[in-house]
ZADO-1210 file (C-alpha; in nm, 4 decimals, padded with zeros to 6 digits):
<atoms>
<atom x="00.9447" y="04.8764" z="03.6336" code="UNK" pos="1"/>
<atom x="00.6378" y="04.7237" z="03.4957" code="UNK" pos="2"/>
<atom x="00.6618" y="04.3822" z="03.3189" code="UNK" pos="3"/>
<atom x="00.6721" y="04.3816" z="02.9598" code="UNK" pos="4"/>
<atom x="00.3430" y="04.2521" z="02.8488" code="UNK" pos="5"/>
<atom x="00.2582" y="03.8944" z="02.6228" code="UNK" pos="6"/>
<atom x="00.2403" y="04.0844" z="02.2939" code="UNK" pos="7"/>
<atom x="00.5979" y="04.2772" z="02.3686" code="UNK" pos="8"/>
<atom x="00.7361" y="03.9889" z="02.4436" code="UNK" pos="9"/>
<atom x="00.6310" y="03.8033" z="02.1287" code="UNK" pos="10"/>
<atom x="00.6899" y="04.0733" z="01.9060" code="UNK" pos="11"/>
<atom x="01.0582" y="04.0076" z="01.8325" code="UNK" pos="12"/>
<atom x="00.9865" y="03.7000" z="01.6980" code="UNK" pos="13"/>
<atom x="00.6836" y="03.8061" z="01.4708" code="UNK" pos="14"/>
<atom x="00.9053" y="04.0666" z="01.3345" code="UNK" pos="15"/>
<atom x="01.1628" y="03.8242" z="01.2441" code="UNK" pos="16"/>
<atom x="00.8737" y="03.5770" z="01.0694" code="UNK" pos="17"/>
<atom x="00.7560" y="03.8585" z="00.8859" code="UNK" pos="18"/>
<atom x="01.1172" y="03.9497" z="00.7270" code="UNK" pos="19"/>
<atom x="01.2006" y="03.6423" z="00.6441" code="UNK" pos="20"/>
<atom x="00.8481" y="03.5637" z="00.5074" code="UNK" pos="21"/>
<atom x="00.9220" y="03.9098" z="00.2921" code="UNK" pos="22"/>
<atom x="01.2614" y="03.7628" z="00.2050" code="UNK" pos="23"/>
<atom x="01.1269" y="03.4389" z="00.1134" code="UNK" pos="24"/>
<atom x="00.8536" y="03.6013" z="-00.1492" code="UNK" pos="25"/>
<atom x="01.1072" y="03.8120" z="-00.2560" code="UNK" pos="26"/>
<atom x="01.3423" y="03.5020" z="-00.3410" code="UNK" pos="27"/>
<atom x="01.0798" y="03.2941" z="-00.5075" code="UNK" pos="28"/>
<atom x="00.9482" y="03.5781" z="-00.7305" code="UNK" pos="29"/>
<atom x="01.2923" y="03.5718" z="-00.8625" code="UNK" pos="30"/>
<atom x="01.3028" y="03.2564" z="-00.9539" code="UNK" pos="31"/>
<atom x="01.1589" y="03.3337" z="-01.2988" code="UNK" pos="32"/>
<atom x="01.1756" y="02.9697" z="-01.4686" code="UNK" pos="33"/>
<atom x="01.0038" y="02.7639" z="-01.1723" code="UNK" pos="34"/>
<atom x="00.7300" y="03.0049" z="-01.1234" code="UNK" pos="35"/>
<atom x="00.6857" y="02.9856" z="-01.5038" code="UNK" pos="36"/>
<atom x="00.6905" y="02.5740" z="-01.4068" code="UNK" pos="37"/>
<atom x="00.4497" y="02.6451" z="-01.1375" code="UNK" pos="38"/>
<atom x="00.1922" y="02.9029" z="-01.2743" code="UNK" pos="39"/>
<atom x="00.2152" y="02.7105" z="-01.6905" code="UNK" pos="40"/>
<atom x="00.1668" y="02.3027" z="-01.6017" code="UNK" pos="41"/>
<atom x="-00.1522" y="02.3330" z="-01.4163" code="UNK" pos="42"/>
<atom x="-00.2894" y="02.5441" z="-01.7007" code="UNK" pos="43"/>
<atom x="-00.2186" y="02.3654" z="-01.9509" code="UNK" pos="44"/>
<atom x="-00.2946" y="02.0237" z="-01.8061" code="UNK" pos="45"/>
<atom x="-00.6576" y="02.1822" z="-01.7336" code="UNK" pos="46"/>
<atom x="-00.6682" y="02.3480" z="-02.1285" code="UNK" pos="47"/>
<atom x="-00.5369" y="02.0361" z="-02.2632" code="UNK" pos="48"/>
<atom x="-00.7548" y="01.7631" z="-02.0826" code="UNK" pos="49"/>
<atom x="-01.0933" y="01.9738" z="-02.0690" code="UNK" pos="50"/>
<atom x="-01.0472" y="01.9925" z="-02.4497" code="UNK" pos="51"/>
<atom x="-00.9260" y="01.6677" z="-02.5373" code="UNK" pos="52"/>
<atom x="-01.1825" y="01.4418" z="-02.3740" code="UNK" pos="53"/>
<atom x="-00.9265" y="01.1386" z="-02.2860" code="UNK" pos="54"/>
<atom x="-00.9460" y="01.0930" z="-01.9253" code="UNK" pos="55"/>
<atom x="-01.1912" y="00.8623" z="-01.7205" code="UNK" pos="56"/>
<atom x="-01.3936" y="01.1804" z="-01.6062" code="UNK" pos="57"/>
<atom x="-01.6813" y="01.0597" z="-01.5338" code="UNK" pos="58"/>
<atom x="-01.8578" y="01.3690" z="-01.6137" code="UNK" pos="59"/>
<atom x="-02.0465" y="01.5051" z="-01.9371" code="UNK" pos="60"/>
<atom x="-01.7887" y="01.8131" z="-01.9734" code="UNK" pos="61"/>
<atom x="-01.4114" y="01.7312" z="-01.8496" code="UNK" pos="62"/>
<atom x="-01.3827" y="02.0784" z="-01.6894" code="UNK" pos="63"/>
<atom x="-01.6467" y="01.9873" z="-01.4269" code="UNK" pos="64"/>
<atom x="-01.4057" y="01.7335" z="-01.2736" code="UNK" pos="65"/>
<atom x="-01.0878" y="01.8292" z="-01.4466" code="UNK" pos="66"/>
<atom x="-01.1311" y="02.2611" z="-01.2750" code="UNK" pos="67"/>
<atom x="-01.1384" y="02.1368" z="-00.8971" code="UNK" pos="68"/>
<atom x="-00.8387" y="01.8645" z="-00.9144" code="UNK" pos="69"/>
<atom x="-00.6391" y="02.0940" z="-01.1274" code="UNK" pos="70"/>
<atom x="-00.6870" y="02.3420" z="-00.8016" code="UNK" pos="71"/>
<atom x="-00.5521" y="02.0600" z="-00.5867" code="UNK" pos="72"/>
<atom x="-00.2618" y="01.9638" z="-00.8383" code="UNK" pos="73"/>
<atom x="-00.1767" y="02.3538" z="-00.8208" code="UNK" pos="74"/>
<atom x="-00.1642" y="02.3625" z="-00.4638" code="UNK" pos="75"/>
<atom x="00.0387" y="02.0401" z="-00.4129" code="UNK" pos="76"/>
<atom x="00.3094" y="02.1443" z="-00.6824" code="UNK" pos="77"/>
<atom x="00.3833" y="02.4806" z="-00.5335" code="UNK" pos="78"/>
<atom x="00.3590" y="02.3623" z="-00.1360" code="UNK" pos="79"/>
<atom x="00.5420" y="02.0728" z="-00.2249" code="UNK" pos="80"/>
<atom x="00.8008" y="02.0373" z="-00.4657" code="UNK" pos="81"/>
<atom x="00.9107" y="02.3977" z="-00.5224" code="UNK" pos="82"/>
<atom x="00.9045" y="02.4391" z="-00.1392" code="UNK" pos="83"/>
<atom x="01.1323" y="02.1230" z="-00.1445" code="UNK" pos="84"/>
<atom x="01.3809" y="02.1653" z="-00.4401" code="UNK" pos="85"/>
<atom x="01.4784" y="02.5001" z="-00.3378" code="UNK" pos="86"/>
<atom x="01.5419" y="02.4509" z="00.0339" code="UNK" pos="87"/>
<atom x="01.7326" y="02.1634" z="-00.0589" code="UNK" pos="88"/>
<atom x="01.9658" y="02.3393" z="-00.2570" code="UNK" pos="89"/>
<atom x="01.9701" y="02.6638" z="00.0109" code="UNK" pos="90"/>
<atom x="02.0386" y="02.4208" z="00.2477" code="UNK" pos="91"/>
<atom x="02.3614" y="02.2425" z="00.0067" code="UNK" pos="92"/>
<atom x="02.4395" y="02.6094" z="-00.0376" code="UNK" pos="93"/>
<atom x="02.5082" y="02.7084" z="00.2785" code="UNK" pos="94"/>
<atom x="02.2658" y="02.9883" z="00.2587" code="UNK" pos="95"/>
<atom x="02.0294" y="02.7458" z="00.5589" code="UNK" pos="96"/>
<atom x="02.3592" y="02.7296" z="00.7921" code="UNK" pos="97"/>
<atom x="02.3906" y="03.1184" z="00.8037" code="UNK" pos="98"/>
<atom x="02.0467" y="03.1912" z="00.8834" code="UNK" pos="99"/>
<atom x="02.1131" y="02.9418" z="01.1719" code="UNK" pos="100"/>
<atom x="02.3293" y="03.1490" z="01.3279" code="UNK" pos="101"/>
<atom x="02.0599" y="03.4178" z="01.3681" code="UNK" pos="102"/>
<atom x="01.7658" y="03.4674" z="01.6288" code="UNK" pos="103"/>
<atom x="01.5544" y="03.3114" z="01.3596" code="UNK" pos="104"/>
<atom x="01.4429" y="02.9961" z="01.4807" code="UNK" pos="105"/>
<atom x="01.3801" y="02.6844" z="01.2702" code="UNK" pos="106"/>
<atom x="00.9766" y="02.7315" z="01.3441" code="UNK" pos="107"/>
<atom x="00.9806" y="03.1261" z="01.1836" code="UNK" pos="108"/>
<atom x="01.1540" y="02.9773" z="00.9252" code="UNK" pos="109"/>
<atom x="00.9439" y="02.7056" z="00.8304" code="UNK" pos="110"/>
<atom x="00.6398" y="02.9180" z="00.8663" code="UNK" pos="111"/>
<atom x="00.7841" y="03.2000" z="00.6557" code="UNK" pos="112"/>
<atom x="00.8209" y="02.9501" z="00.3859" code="UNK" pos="113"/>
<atom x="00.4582" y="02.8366" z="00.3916" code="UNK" pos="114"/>
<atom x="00.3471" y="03.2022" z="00.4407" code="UNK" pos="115"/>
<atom x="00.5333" y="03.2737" z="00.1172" code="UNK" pos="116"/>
<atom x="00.3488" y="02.9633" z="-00.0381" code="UNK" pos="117"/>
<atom x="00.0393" y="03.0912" z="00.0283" code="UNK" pos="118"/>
<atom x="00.0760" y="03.4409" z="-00.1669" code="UNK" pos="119"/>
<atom x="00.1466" y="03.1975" z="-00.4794" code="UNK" pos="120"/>
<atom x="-00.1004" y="02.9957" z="-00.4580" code="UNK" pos="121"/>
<atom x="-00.3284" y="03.2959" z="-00.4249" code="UNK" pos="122"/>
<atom x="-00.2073" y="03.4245" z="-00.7866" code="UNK" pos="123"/>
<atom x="-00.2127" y="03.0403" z="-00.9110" code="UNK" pos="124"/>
<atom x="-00.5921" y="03.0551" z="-00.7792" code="UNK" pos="125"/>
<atom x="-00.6926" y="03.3847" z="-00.9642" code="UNK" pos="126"/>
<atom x="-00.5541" y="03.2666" z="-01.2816" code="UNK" pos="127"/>
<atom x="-00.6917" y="02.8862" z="-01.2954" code="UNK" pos="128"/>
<atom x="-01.0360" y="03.0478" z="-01.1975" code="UNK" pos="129"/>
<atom x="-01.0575" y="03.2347" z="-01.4936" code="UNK" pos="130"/>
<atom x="-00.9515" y="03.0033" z="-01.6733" code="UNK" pos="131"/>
<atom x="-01.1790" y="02.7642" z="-01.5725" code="UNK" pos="132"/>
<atom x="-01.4016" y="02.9755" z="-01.6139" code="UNK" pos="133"/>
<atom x="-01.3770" y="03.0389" z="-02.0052" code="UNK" pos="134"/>
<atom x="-01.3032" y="02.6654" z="-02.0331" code="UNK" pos="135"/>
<atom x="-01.7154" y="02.6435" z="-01.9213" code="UNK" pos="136"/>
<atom x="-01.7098" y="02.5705" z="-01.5733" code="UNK" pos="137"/>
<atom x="-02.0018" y="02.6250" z="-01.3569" code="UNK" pos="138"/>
<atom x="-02.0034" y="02.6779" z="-00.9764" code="UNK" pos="139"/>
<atom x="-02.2674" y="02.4612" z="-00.9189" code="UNK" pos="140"/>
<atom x="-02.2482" y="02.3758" z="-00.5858" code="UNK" pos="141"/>
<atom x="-01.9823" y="02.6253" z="-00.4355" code="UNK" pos="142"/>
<atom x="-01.8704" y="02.6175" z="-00.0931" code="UNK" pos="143"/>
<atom x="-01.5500" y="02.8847" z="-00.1044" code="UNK" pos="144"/>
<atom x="-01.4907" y="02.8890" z="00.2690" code="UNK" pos="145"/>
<atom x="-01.4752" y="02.5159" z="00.2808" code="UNK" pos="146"/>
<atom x="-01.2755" y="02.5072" z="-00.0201" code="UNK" pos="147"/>
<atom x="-01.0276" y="02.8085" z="00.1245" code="UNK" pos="148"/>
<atom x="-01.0079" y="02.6324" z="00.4761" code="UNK" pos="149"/>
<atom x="-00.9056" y="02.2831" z="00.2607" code="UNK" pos="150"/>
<atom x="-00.6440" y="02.4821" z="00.0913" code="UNK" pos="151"/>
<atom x="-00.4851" y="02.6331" z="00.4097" code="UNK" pos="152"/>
<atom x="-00.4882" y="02.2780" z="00.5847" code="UNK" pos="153"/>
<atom x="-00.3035" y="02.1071" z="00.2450" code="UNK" pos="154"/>
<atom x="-00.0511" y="02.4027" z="00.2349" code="UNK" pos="155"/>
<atom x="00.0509" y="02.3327" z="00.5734" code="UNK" pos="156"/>
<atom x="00.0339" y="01.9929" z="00.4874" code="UNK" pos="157"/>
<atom x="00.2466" y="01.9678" z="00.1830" code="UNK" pos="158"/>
<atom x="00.4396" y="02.2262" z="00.2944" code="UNK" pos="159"/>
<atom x="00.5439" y="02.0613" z="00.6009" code="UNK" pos="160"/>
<atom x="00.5984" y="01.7391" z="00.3855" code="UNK" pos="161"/>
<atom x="00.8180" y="01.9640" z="00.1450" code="UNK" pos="162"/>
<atom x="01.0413" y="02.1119" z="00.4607" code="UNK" pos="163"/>
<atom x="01.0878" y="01.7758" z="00.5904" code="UNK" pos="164"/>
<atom x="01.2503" y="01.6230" z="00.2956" code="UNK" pos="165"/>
<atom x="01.4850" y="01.9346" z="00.3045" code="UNK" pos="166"/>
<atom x="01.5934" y="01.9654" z="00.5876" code="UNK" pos="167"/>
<atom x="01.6800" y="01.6162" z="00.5825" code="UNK" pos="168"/>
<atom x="01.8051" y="01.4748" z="00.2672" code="UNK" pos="169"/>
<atom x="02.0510" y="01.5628" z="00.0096" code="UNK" pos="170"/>
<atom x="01.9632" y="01.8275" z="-00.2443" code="UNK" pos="171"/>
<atom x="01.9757" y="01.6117" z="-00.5323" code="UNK" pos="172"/>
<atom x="01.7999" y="01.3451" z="-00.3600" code="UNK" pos="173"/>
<atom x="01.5097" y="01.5902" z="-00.2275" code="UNK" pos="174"/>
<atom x="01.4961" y="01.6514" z="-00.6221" code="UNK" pos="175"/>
<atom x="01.4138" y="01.2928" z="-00.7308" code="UNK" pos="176"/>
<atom x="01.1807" y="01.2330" z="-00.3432" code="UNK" pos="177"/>
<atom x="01.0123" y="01.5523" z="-00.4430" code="UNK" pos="178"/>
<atom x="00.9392" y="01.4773" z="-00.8243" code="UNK" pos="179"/>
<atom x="00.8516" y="01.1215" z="-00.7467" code="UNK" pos="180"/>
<atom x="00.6406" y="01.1584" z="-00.4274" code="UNK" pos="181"/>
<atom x="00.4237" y="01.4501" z="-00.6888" code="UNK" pos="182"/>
<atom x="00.3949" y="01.1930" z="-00.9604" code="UNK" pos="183"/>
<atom x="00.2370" y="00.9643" z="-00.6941" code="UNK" pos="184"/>
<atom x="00.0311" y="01.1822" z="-00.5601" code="UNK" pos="185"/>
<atom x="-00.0779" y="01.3398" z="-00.9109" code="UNK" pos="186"/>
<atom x="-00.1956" y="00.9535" z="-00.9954" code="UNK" pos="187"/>
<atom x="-00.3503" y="00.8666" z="-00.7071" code="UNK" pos="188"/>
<atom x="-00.4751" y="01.1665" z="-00.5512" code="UNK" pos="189"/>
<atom x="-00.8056" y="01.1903" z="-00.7943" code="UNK" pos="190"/>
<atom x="-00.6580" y="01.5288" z="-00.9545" code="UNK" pos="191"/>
<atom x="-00.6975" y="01.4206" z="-01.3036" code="UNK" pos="192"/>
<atom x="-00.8439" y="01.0652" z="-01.2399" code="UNK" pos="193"/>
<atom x="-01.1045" y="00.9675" z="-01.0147" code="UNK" pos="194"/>
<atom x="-01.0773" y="00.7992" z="-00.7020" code="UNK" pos="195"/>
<atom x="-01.3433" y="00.5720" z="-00.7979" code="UNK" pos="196"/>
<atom x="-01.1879" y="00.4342" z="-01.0883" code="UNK" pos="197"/>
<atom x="-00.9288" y="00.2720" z="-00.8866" code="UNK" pos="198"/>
<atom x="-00.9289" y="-00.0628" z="-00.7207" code="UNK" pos="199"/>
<atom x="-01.0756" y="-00.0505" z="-00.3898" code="UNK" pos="200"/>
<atom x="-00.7620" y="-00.0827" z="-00.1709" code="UNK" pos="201"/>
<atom x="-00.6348" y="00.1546" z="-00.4064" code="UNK" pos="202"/>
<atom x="-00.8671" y="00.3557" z="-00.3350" code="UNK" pos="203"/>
<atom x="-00.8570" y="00.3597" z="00.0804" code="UNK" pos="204"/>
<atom x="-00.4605" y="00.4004" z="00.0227" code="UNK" pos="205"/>
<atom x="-00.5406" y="00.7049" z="-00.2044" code="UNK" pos="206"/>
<atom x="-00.8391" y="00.8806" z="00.0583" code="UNK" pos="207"/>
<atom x="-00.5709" y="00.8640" z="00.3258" code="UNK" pos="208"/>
<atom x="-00.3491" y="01.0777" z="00.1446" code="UNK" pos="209"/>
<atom x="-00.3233" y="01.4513" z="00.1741" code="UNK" pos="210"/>
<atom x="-00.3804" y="01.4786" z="-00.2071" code="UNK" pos="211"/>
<atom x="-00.7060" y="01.2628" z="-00.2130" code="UNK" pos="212"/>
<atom x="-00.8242" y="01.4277" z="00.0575" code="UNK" pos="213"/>
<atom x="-00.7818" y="01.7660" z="-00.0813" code="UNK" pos="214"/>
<atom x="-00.9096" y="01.6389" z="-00.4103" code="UNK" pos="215"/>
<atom x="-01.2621" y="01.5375" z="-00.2385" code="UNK" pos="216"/>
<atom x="-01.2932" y="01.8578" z="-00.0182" code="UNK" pos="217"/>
<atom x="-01.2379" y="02.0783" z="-00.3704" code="UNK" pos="218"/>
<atom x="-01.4756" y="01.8682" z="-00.5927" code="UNK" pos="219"/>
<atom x="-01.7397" y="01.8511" z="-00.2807" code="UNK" pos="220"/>
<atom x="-01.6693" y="02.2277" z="-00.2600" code="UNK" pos="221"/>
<atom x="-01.6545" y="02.3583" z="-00.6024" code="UNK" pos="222"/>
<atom x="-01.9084" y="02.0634" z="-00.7520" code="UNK" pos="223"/>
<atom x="-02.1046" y="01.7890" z="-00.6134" code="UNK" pos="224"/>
<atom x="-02.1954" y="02.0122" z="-00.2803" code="UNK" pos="225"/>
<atom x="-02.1584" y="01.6820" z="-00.1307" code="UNK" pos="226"/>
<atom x="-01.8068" y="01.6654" z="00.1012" code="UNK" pos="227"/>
<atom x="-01.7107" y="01.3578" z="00.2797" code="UNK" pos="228"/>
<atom x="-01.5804" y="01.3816" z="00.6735" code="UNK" pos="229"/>
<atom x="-01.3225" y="01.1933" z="00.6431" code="UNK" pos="230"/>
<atom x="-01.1322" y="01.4233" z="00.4227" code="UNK" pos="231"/>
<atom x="-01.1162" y="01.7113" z="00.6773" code="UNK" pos="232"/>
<atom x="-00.9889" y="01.4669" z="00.9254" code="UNK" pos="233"/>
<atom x="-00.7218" y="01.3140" z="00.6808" code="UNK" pos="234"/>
<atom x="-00.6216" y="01.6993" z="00.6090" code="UNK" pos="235"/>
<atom x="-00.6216" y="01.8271" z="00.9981" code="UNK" pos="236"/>
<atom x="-00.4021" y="01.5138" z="01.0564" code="UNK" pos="237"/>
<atom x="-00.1491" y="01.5697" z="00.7812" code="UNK" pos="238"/>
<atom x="-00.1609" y="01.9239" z="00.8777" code="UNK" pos="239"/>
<atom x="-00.0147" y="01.8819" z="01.2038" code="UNK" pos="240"/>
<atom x="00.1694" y="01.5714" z="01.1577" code="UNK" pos="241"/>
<atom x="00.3718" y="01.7427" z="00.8425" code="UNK" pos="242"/>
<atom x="00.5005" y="02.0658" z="00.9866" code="UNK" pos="243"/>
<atom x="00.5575" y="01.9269" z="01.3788" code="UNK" pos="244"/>
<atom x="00.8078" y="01.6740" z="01.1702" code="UNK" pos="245"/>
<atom x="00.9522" y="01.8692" z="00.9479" code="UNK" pos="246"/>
<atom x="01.0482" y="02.1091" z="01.2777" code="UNK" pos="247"/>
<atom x="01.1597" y="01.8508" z="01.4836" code="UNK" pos="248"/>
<atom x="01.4500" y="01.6512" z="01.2234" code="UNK" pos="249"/>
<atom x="01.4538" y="01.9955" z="00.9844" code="UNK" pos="250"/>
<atom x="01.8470" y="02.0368" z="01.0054" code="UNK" pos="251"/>
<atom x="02.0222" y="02.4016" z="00.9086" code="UNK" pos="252"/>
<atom x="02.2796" y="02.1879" z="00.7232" code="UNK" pos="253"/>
</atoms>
């Protein structure tokens, strides 16, 4: 009998990620009103502000800075607080403590969640580009790997961040954590207003977050060319401090 080889072995478990990643898609697609939520406040923060020059911008046409922080915002909202809101309530539901009693770990599940994230954000990516686009913005200094890496690292990131508040809290309270930790990070994260228009401890606070990080990496990427180190390692740290919590005190109810 010959031993059954590292990718056998493994493939039970990649099967079951891959259903549940299916099932998870499946779910959020359904969930016409918050992808509405998710796809329609980006755009219209970045239609709104590019046209109505009222922000601190720093830049001759809003869009310039507005287009790469409105990326940012659109990846935060979706890996955060819709990954948060409606785990909470699966988990209050009862719908968390079922899958628990299948083969499907708390790691597949986590990761199928993210996974599921990522196809969203994809769409959200298409649509803001054209729109930022028609809205005038140039690619002046475009870096899209750097800018695609940045949005894989603050996925897992947020995501992780998202899943941890789940699968510890109370559903209503993961509601108000998730909403308030998003307005937070929307103000300080320099997604509609500039890092360096806040104080200067306000300012280190801010670079140290996943969202000012992100923020940087995208207007480096997309902009200025210019992308400061200490971003990626303020994203590769989030990115593996997020998800190893979220899997360690992540509870199934």
């Amino acid at each position: 009998m010959t031993a059954p080889t590292a990718t056998t072995a493994a493939s039970p478990a990649g099967r079951r990620w891959w259903a549940q990643t299916r099932i998870e898609l499946l779910l959020t697609l359904r969930r016409g009103e918050s992808i509405l939520l998710t796809f329609a406040i980006p755009v219209v923060l970045l239609a709104f502000f590019s046209l109505v020059d009222v922000l601190p911008t720093g830049t001759d046409d809003p869009v310039d800075f507005l287009f790469p922080g409105v990326l940012a915002l659109a990846v935060m909202s979706t890996a955060l607080v819709s990954v948060a809101i409606a785990t909470g309530f699966e988990r209050q539901m009862g719908v968390l403590k079922r899958l628990g009693s299948t083969p499907l770990s708390r790691g597949q599940l986590l990761g199928a969640k993210t996974a599921a994230v990522v196809v969203i954000e994809a769409l959200q990516i298409v649509v803001l580009v054209v729109e930022g686009t028609l809205l005038g913005f140039r690619f002046s200094g475009p870096s899209i790997g750097a800018a695609l890496l940045a949005a894989v690292l603050a996925t897992i990131a947020f995501a992780g961040l998202g899943l941890l508040m789940a699968g510890t809290l109370p559903a209503l309270t993961t509601l108000a954590a998730a909403n308030g930790v998003y307005l937070l990070l929307l103000l300080l994260g320099g997604m509609v207003i500039p890092l360096s228009k806040l104080p200067s401890g306000l300012r280190a606070f801010s670079q140290a977050l996943p969202s000012g990080a992100l923020a940087e990496v995208f207007h480096g990427a997309l902009g200025s060319g210019s992308i400061p180190g200490h971003a990626w390692v303020v994203l590769a740290v989030w990115a593996v401090i997020a998800p190893v919590a979220a899997a360690r005190f992540f509870r199934w109810e």
